[in-house]
C-alpha positions, 0 to 999 in steps of 0.5 A, a space after each residue: 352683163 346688161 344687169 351687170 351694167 346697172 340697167 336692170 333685172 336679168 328677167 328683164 335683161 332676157 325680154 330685152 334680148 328676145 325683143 331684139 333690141 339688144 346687139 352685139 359688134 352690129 347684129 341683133 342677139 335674141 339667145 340669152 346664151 349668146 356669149 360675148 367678150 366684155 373686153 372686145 365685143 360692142 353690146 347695145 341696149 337700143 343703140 346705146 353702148 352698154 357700160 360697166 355701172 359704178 358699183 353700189 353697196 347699200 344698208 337699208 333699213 326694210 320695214 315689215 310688210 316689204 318683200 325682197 324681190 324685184 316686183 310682185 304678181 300681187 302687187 306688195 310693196 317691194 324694197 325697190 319702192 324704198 331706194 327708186 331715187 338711187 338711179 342704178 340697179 341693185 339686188 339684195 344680198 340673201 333676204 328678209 321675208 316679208 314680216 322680218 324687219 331690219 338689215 338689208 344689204 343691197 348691191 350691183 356687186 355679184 362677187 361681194 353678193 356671193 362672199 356674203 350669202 356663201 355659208 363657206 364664209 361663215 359670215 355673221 347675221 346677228 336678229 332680236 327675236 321675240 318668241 313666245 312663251 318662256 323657253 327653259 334652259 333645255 330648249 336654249 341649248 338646243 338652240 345653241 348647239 344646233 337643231 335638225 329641220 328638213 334641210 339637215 341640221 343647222 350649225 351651233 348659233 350663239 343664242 343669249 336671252 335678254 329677258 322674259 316678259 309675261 309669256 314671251 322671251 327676248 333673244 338676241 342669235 347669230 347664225 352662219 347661215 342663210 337658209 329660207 326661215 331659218 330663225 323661225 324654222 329653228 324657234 319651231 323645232 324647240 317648240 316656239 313660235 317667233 313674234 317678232 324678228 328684226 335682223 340687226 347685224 350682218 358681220 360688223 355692220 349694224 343698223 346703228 340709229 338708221 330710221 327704218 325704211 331708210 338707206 345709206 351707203 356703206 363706208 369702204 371700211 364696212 365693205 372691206 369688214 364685210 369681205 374680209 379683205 381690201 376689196 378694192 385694192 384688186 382691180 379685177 373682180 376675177 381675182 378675188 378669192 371665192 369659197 372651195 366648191 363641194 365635189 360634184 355629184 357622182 364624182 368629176 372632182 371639185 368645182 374649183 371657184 378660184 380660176 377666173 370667172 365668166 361673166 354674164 349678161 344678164 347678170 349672176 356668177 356664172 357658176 358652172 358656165 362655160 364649155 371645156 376648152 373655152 379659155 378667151 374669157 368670153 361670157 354668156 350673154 344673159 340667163 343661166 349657165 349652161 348645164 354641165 355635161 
């Protein structure tokens, strides 16, 4: 709820709490795991009530040498020194490591973030990549069809070479996935390497003349692309539809994604939250969900 509410990381929201400068209805919560009632219950950051922020939907250009996370140990340059002037607390929607340039989406939004990043959605993200040496037919074929890397075999990309130079090749693919390095990983299997790695597209919506390390906010018209759907037509978030979940290890059924969802304090889905017999809508207060039994 409290990152929810634009103020800030779920990391921070936890110190927040266990600080004790966060109350609820008038008493001092230090339990991330204290559950709340965001239509009942008072929440309190140092005196001031907690409200909903309005949500944000953001396409920044990210530079190569940024990371994608909130701050670093090492001190690196994050995306957050790119948008300091946007007042509310965003998260990206999946990431770019840190030598991949190009589209980033950014927002306070978890159930649009969740429509994007979930791989049951299949949404689009389309990348230039220039790889080295010149690939043969054989190898843009496997590229197409699939390769298999440590985590399983990747799903068909639609992969088109736009030129070859010296020894480099030019490819434009789009892929239905988001695992960690997937591109990079994939151009290894077939025997290359990436040079270069710039994500143009995610969906619909590209980074058209945008100058890198600069932001704007998506038009409704993109947000709804994105979705697939009028995702402002309905005024609870709660009734936007989700991806099936996969049955559960060792049998118990399917986790159904699509009855209502309890929201956190500290932000995220709430995925697997709640205990049985818990139907009053109430939300855990920050941190993770509590662990299936």
């Amino acid at each position: 709820m409290l990152s929810k509410a634009g103020l800030g990381s779920r990391t921070e929201a936890r110190k927040w709490i266990g600080a004790g400068r966060v109350q609820v209805n008038g008493k001092v919560i230090q339990t991330p795991d204290h559950w709340v009632d965001p239509g009942k219950d008072e929440v309190t950051l140092d005196g001031k009530a907690v409200r909903a922020a309005e949500k944000a939907y953001l396409l920044l250009y990210k530079p190569k040498g940024y990371l994608t996370t909130y701050k670093d140990p090492e001190g690196r340059p994050t995306v957050y020194a790119l948008i300091e002037d946007l007042g509310r607390h965003v998260v990206p929607v999946g990431r770019l490591d840190l030598d991949t340039s190009g589209l980033l989406i950014l927002t306070n939004d978890t159930l649009f973030a969740e429509r994007i990043m979930n791989p049951e959605f299949k949404v689009p993200k389309t990348y230039l990549v220039k790889a080295a040496g010149v690939l043969g037919e054989e190898q843009m074929e496997r590229l197409r069809n699939g390769v298999e890397l440590e985590d399983g075999w990747t799903r068909p990309a639609v992969v088109t070479r736009l030129r070859n130079r010296e020894n480099s090749t030019f490819l434009e693919m789009t892929i239905t996935e988001g695992r960690n390095r997937q591109v990079r990983r994939m151009l290894e299997a077939v025997g290359s390497k990436v040079r270069k790695l710039v994500r143009t597209a995610i969906g619909p919506v590209r980074i058209g003349k945008l100058e890198i390390g600069k932001w704007r906010v998506l038009e409704r018209e993109e947000v709804n692309a994105l979705a697939g759907e009028d995702w402002f037509k309905r005024a609870k978030a709660d009734d936007r539809p989700r991806a099936p979940r996969k049955p559960v290890p060792g049998g118990g059924g399917t986790r159904d994604a699509r009855g209502p969802r309890k929201r956190q304090s500290g932000g995220g889905t709430g995925r697997g939250g709640g205990s049985k017999g818990d139907s009053r809508g109430r939300a855990r207060f920050a941190g993770r969900p509590r662990a299936k039994k």
